[in-house]
Backbone as CSV, one residue per row, in Angstrom:
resi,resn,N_x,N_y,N_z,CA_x,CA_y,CA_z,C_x,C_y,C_z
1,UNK,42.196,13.043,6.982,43.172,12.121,7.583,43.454,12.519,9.030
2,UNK,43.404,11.342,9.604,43.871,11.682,10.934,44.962,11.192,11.799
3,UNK,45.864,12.006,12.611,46.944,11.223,12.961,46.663,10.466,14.099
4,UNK,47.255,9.167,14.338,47.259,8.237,15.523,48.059,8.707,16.719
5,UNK,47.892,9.225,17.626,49.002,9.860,17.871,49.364,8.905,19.587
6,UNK,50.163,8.431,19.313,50.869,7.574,20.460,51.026,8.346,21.840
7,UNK,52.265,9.157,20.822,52.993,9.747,22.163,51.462,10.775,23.097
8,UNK,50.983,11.046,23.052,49.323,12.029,23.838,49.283,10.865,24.595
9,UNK,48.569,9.534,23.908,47.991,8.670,24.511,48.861,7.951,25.254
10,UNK,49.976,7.554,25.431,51.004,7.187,26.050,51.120,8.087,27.330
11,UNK,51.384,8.858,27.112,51.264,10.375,28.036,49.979,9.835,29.258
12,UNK,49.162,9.481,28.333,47.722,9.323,29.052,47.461,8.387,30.072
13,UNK,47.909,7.416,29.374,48.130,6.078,30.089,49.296,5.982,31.520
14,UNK,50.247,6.928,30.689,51.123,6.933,32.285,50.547,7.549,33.846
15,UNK,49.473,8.779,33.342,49.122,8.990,34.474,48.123,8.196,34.786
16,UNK,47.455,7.533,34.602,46.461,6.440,34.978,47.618,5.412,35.666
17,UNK,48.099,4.885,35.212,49.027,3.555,35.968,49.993,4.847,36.999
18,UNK,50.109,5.346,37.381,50.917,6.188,38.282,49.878,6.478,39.788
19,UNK,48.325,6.481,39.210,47.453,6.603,40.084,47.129,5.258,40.707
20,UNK,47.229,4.264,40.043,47.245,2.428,40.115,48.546,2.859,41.406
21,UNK,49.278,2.530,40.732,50.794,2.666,41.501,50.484,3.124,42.441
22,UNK,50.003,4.157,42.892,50.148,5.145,44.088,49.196,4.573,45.312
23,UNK,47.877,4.072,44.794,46.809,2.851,45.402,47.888,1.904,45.695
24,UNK,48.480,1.320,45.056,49.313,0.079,45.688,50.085,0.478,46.851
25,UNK,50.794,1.466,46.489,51.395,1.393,47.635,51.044,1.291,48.714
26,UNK,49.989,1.970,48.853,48.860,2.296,50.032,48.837,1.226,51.055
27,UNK,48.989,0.196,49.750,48.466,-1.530,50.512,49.914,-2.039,50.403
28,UNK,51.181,-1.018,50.476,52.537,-1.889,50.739,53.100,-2.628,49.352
29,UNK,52.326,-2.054,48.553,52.695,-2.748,47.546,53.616,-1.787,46.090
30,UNK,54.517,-2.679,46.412,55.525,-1.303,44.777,55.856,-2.903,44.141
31,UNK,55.466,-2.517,43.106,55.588,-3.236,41.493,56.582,-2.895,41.293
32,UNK,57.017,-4.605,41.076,58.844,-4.122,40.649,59.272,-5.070,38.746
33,UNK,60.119,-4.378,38.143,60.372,-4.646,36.833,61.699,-5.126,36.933
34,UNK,62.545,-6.197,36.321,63.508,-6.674,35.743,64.070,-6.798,35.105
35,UNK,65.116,-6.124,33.920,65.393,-5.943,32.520,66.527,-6.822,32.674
36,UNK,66.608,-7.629,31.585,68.008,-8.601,31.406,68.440,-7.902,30.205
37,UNK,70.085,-7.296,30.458,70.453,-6.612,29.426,71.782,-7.595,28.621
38,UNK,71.538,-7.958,27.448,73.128,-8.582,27.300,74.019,-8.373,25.846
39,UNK,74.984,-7.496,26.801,75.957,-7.509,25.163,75.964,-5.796,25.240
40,UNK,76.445,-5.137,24.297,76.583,-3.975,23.833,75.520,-3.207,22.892
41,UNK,74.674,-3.621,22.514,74.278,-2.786,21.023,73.427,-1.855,21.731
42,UNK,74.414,-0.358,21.258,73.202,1.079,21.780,71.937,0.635,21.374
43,UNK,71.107,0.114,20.348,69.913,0.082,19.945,69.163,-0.771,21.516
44,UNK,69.229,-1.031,21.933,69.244,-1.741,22.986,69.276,-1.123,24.457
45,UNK,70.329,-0.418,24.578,71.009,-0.321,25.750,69.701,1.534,25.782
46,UNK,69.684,1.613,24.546,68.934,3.020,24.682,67.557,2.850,24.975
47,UNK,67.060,1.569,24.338,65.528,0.754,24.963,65.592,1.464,26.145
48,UNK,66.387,0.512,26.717,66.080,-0.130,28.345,66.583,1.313,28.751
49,UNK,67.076,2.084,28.417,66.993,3.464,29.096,65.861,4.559,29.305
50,UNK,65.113,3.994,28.074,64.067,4.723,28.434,62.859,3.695,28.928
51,UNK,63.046,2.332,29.717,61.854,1.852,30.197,62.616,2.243,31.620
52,UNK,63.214,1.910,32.086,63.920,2.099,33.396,63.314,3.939,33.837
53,UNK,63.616,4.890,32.725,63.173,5.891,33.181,61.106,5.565,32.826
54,UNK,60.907,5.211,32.172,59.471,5.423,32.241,58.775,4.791,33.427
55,UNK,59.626,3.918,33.882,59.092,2.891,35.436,59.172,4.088,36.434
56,UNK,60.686,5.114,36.115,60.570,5.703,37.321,59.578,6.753,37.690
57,UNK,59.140,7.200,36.614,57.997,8.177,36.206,56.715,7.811,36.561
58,UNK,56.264,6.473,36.943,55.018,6.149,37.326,55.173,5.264,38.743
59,UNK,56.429,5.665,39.032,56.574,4.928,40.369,56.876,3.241,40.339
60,UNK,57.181,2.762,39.379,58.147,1.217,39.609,59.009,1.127,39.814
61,UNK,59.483,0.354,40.575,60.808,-0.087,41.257,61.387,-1.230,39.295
62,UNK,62.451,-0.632,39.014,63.042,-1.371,38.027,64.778,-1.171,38.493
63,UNK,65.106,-2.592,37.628,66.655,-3.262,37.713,66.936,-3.609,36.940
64,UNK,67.883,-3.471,36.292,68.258,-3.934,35.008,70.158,-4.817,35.390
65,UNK,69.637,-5.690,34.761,71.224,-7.047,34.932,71.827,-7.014,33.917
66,UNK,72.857,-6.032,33.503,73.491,-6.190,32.686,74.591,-7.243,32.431
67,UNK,74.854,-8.147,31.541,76.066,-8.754,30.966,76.433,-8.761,29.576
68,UNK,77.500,-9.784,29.845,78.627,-8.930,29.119,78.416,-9.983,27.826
69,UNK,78.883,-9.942,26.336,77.958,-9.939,25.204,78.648,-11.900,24.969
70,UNK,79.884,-12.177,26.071,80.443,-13.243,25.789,79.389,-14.266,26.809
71,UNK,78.737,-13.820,27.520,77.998,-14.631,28.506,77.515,-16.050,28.175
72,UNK,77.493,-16.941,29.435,76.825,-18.174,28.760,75.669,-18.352,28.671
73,UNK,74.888,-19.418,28.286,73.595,-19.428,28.011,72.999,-19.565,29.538
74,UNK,73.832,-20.686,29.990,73.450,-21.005,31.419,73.508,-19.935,32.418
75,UNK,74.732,-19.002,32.638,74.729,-18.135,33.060,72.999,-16.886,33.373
76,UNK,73.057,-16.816,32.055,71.572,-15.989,31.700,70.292,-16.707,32.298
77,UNK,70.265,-17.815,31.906,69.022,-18.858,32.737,69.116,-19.124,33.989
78,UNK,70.236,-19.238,34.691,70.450,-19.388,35.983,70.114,-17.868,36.808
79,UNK,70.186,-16.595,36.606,69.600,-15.669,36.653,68.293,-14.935,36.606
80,UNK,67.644,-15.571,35.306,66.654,-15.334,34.956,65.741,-16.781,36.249
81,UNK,66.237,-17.790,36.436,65.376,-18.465,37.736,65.371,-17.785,39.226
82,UNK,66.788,-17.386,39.333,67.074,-16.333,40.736,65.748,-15.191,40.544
83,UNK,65.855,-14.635,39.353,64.497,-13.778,39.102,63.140,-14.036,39.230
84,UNK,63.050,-14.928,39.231,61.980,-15.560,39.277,61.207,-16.392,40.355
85,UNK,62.350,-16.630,41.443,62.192,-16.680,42.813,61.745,-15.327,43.735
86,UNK,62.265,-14.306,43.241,61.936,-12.901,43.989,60.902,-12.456,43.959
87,UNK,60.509,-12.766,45.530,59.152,-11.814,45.591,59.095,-10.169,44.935
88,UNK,60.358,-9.478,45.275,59.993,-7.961,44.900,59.921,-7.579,43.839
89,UNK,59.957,-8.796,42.603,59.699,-8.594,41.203,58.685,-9.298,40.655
90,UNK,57.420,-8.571,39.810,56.521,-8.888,39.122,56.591,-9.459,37.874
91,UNK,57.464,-8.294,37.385,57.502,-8.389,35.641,59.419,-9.039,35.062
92,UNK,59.171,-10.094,34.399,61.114,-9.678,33.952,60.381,-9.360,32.585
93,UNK,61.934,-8.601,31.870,61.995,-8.927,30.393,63.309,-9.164,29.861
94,UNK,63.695,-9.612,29.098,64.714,-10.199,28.643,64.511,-8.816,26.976
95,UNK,65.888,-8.249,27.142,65.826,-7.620,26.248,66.526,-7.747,24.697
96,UNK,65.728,-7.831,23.480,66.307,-8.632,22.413,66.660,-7.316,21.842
97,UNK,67.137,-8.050,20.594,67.904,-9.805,20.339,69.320,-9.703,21.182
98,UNK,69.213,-10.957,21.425,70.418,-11.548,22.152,71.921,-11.633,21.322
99,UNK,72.897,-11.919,21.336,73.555,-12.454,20.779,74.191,-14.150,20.568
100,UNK,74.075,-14.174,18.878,74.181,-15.301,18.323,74.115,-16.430,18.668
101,UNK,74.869,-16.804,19.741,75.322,-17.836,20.061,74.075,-17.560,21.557
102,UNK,73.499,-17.239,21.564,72.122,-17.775,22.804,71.027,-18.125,22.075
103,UNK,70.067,-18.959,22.452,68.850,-19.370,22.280,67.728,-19.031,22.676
104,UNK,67.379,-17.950,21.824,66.530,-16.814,22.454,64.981,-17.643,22.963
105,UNK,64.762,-18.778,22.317,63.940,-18.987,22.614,64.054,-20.200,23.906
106,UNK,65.002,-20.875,23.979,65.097,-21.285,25.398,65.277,-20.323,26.875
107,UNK,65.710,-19.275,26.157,65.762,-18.254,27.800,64.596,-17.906,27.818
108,UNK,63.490,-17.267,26.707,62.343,-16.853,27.180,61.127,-17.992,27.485
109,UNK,61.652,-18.866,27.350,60.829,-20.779,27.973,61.150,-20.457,29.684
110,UNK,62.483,-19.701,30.190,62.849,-20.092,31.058,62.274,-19.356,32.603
111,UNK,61.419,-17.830,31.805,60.724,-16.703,32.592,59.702,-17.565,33.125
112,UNK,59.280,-16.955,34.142,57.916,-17.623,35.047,56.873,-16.934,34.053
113,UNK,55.294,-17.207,33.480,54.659,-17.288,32.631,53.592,-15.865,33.341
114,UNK,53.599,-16.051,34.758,52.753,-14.978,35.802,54.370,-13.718,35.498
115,UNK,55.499,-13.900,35.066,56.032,-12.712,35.130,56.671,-12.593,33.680
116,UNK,55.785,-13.313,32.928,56.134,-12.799,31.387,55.521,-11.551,30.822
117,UNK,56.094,-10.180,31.090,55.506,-8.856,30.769,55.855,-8.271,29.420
118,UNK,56.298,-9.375,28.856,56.539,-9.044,27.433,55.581,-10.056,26.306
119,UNK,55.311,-10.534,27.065,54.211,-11.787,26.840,54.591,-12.857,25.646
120,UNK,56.425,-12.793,25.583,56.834,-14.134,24.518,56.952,-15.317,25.181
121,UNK,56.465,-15.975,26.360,56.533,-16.996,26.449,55.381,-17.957,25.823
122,UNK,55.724,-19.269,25.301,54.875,-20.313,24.490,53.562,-20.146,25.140
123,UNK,53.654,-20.016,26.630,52.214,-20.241,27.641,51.285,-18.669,27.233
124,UNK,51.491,-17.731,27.242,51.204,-16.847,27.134,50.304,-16.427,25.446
125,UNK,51.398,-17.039,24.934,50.815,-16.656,23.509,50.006,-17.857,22.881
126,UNK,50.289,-19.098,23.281,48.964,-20.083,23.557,47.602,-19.545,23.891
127,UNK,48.064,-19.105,24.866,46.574,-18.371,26.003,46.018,-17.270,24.729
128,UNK,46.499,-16.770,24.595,46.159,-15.293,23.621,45.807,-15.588,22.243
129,UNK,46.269,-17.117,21.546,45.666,-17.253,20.502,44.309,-18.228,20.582
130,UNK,44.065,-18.811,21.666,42.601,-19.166,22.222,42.022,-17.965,23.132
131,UNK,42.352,-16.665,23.070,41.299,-15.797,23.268,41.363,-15.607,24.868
132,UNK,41.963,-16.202,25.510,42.042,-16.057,26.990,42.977,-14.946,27.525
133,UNK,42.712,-14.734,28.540,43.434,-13.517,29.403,44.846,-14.223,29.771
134,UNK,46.017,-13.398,28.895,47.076,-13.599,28.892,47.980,-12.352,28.920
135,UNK,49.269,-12.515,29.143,50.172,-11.035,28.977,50.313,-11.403,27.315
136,UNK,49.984,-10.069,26.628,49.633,-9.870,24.824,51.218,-9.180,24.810
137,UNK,52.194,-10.065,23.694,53.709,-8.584,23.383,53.238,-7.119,23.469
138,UNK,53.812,-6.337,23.823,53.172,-4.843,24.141,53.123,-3.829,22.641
139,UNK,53.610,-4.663,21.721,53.518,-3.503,20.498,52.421,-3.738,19.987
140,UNK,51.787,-4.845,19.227,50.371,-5.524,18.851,49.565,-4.931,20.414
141,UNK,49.486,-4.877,21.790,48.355,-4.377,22.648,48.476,-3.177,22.621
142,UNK,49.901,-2.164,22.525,49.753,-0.996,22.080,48.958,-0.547,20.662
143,UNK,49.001,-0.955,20.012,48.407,-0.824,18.316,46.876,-1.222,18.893
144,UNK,46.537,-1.882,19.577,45.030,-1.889,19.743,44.203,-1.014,20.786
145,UNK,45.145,-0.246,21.535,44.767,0.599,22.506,44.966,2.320,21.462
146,UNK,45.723,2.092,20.352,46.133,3.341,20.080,44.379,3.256,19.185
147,UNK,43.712,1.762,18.190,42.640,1.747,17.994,40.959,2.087,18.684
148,UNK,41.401,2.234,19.872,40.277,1.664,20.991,40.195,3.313,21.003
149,UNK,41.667,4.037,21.143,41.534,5.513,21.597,40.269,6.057,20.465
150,UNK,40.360,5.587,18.950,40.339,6.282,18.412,38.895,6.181,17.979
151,UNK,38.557,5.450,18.740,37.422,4.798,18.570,36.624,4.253,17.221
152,UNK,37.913,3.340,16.935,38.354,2.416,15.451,37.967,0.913,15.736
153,UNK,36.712,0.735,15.398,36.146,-0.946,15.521,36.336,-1.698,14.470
154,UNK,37.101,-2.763,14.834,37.862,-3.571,14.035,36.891,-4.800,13.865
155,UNK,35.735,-4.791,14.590,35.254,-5.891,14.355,34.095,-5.923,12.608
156,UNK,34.718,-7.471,11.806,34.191,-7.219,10.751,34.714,-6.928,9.595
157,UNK,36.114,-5.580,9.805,37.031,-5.143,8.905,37.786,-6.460,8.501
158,UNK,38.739,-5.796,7.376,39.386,-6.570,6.597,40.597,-6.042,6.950
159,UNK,41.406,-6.828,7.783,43.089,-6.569,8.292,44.016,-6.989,7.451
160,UNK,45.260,-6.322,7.235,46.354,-7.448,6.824,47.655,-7.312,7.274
161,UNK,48.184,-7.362,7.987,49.366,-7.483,8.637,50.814,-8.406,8.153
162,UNK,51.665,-7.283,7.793,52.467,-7.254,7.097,54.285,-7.509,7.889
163,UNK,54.247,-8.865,7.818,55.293,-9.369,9.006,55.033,-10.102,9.861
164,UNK,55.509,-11.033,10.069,54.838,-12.240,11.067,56.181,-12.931,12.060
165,UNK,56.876,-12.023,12.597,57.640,-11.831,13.593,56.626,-12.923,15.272
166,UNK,57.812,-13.458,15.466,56.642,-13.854,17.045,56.526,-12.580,17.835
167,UNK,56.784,-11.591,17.914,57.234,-10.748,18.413,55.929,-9.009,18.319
168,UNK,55.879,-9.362,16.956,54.668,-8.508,16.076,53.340,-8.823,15.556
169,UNK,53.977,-9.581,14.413,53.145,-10.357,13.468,52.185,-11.153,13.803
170,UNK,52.512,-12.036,14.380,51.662,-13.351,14.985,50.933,-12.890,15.783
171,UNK,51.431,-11.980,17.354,50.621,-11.849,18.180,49.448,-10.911,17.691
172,UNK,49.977,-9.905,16.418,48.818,-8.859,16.076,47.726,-9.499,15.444
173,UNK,48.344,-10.605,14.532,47.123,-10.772,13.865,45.802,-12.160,14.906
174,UNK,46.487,-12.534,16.344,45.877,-12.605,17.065,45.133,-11.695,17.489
175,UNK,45.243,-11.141,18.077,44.742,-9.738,18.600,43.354,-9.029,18.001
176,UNK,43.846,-8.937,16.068,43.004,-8.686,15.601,41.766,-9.866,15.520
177,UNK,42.191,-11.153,15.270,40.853,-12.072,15.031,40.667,-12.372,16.493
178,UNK,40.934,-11.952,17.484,40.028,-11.759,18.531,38.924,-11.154,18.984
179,UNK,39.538,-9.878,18.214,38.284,-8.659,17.911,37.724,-8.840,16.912
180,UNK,37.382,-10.054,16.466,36.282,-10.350,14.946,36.865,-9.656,13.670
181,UNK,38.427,-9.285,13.712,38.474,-8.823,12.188,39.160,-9.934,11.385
182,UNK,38.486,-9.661,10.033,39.266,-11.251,9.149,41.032,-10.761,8.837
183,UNK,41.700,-11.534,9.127,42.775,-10.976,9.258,43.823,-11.868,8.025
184,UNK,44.260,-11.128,7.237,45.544,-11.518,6.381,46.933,-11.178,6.435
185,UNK,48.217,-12.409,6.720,49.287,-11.774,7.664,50.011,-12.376,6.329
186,UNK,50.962,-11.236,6.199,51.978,-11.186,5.047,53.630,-11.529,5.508
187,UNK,54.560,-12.751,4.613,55.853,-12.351,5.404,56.743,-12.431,3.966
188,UNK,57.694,-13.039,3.986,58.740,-12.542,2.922,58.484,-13.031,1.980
189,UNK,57.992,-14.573,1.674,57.735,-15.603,0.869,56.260,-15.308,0.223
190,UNK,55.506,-13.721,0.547,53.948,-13.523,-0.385,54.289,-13.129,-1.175
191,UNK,53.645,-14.219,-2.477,53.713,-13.428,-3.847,52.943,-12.395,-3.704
192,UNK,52.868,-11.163,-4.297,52.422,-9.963,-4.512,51.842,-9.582,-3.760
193,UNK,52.625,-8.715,-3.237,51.993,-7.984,-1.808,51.222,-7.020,-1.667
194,UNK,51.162,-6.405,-2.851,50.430,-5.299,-3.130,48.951,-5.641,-3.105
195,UNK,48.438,-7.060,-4.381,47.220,-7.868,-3.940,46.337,-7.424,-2.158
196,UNK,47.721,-8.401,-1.630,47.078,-8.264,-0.232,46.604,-6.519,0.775
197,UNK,47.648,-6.086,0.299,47.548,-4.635,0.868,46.155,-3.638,0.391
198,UNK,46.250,-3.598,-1.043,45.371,-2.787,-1.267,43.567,-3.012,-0.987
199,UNK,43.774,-4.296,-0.623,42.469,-4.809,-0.169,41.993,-4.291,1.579
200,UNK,42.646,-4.253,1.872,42.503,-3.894,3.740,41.943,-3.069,4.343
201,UNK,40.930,-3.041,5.063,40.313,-1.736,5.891,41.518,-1.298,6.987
202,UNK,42.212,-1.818,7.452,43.348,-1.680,8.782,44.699,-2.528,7.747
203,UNK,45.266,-1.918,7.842,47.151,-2.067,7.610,48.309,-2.147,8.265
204,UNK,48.607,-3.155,9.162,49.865,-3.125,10.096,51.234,-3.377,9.495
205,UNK,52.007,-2.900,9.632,53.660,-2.894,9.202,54.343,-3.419,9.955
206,UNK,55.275,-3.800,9.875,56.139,-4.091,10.892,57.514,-4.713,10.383
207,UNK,58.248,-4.859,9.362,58.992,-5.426,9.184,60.649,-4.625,8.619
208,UNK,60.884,-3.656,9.296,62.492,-2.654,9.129,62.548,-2.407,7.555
209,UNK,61.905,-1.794,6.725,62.180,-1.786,5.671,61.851,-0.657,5.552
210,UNK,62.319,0.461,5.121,62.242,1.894,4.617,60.931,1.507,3.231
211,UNK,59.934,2.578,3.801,59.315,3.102,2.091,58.895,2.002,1.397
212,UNK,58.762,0.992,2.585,58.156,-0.692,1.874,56.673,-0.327,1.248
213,UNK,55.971,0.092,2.297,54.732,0.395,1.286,54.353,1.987,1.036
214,UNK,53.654,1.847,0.117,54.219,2.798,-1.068,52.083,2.911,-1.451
215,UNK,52.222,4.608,-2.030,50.829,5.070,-2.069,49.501,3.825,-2.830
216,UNK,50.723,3.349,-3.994,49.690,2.337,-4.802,48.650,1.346,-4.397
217,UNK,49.989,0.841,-2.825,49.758,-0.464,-2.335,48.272,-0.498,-1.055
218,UNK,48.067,1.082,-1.139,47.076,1.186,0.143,45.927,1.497,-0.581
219,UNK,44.654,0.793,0.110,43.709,1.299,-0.264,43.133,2.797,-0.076
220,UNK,42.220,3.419,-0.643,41.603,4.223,-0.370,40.693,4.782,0.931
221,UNK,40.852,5.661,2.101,40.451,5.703,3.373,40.853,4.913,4.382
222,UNK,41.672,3.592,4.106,41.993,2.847,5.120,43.033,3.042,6.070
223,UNK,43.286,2.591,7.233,43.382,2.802,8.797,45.001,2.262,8.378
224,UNK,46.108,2.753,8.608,47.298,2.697,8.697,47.958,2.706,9.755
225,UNK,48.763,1.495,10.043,49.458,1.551,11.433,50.995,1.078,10.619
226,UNK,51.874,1.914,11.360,53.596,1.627,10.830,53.974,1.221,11.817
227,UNK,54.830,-0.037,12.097,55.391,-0.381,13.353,56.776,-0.281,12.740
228,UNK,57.179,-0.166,12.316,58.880,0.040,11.226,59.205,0.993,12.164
229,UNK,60.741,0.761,12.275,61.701,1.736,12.872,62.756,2.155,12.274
230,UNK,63.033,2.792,11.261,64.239,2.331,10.388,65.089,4.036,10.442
231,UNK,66.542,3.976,10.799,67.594,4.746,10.538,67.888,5.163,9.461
232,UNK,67.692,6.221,9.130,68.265,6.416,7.962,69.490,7.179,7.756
233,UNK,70.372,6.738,6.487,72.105,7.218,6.106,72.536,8.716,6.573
234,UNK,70.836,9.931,6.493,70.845,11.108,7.050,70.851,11.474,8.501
235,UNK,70.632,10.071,9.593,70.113,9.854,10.572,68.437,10.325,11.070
236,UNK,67.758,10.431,9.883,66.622,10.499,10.089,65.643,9.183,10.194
237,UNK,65.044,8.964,11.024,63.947,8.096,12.088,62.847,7.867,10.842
238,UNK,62.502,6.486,10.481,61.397,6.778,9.219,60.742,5.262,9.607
239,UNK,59.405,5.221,9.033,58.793,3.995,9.563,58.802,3.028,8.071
240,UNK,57.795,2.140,7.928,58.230,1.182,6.630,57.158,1.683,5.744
241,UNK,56.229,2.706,6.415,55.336,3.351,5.046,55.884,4.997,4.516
242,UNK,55.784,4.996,3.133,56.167,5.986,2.838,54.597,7.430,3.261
243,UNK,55.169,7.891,4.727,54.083,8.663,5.195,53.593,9.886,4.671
244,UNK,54.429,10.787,3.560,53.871,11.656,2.868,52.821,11.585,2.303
245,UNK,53.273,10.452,1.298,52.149,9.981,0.402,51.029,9.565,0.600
246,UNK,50.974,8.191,1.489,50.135,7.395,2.060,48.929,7.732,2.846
247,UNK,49.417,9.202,3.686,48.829,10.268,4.444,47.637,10.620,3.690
248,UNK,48.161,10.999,2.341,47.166,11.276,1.566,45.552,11.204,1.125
249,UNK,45.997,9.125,1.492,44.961,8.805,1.292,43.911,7.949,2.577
250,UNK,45.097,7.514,3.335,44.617,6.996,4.525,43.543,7.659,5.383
251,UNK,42.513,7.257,6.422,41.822,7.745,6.939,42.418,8.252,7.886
252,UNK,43.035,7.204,9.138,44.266,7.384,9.899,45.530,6.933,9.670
253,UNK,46.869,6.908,10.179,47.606,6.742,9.989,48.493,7.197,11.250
254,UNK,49.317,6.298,11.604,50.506,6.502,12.452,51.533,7.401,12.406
255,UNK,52.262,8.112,12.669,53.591,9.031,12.436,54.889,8.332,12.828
256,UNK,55.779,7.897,12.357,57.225,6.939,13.182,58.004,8.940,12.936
257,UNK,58.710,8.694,14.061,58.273,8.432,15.572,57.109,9.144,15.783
258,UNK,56.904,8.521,17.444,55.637,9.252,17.590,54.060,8.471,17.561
259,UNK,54.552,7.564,17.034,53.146,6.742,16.750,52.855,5.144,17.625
260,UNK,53.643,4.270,17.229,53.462,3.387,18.082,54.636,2.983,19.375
261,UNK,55.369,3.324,18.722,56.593,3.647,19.691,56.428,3.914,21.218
262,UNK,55.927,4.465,21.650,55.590,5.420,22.923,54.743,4.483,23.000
263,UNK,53.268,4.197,22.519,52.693,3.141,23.080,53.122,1.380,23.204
264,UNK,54.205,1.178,23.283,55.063,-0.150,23.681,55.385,-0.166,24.478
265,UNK,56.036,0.895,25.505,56.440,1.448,26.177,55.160,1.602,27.995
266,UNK,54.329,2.371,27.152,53.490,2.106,27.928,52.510,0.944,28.257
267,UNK,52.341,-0.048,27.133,51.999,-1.129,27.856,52.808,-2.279,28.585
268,UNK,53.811,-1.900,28.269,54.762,-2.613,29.086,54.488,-2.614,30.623
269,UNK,54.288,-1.185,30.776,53.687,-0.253,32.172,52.753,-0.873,32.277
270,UNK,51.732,-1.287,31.528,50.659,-1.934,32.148,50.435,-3.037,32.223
271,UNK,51.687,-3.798,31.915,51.344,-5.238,31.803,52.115,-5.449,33.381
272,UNK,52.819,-4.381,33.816,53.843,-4.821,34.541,52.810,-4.732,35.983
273,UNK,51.972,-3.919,36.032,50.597,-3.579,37.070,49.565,-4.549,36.899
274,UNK,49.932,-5.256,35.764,49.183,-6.284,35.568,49.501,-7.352,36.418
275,UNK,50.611,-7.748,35.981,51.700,-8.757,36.893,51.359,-8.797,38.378
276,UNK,51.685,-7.194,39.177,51.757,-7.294,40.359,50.297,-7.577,41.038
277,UNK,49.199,-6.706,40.411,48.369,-6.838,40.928,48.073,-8.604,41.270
278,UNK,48.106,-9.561,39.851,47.576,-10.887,39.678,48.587,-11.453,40.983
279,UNK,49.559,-11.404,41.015,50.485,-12.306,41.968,50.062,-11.835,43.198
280,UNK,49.665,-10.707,43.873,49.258,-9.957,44.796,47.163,-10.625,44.939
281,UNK,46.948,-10.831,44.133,45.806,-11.548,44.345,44.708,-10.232,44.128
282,UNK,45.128,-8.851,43.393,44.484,-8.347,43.603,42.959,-7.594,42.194
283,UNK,42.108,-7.873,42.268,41.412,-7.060,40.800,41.755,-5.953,40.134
């Protein structure tokens, strides 16, 4: 068994985009990031603390707009267009979930599509499920870069992806039938999930559930990815596969934390060099 290990490759990736970065400047150019923060929830507020520091670590100029959790909808959209007028910003992101009473999906309609670095706008993920060069959500392009490291060819395999979040789900199991794997995406309403699971060469998670899958449900040697983040009553950090066990039998397998985490993070970083370069006109 082998571990996936994010945080190395994350590590890795930062100094590569720091060397990008440092070329830009050269040519006057600093890549700048936008975080729309709204409302209170630490789960959140601790995100964007560590992208703000990971921008500063590779040399991006980042800003983060905080408001306050009563805000209006208009308020937020009228902002997010001011953002979107500014030359000195490449990338926004709008950081979720919002609260209740906003329409998460009309504010992220409302980002410019060249500065969607989180890649949930309709245009984007259109583009990405016809196979075209688009900004991909960064957890599904992290999960395929943590594959690429490992030099794990998906083309052919039997996927099944477990959660179909716009956010996760959908874009991964794009991702994967891009790369030729037959892909089966699981959400609350599959009868027997186990069926689907134990069949899979590659296994994606993703849906907050402690210890959801469980040694039975995995096949034998197959490629395990946990995107689960889940708190636990001890305050211990645990992903949605039970990793003792599962370890066991898996070929690879992810570690929460530690595993895909760190690589979200960093493609964010690279989507955001992505951004500047394309608006900058540059390869």
């Amino acid at each position: 068994m082998t571990i996936l290990d994010g945080k190395a490759l994350s590590s890795k990736i930062k100094e590569q985009i720091k060397k990008e970065v440092e070329e830009l400047k050269k040519r006057d150019i600093i890549p700048g990031l936008a975080v729309i923060l709204v409302g209170d929830d630490p789960a959140s507020h601790t995100y964007v603390k560590m992208k703000a520091k990971a921008c500063k670590e590779v040399g991006i100029y980042s800003i983060t707009h905080e408001m306050p959790n009563d805000i209006s909808q208009k308020e937020i959209i009228e902002t997010i267009k001011m953002i979107n007028k500014n030359p000195n910003i490449d990338g926004i992101l709008v950081q979720l979930p919002l609260p209740k009473h906003i329409d998460t999906t009309k504010i992220l309609e409302v980002i410019d599509p060249k500065k969607d670095v989180d890649g949930f706008h309709p245009y984007n993920f259109g583009r990405l499920i016809q196979g075209l060069d688009s900004f991909a959500p960064c957890t599904p392009l992290g999960v395929m870069e943590l594959l690429k490291e490992y030099s794990i060819d998906v083309k052919g395999k039997d996927a099944c992806v477990v959660g179909a979040s716009n956010i996760v789900g959908k874009p991964m199991q794009a991702l994967l039938l891009n790369s030729f794997a037959t892909v089966d995406i699981c959400h609350i309403f599959t009868k027997d999930l186990k069926s689907h699971t134990k069949r899979a060469d590659i296994l994606v998670v993703g849906v907050g559930k402690p210890n959801l899958i469980t040694k039975d449900m995995v096949k034998e040697g197959a490629i395990v990815i946990d995107i689960g983040i889940n708190r636990l009553e001890n305050g211990k950090i645990v992903g949605d596969v039970d990793f003792e066990n599962v370890s066991k039998i898996a070929s690879f397998i992810t570690p929460v934390p530690g595993g895909v985490g760190p690589m979200t993070i960093a493609m964010l970083l690279k989507n955001s060099i992505k951004a500047a370069k394309k608006r900058k006109e540059i390869d």
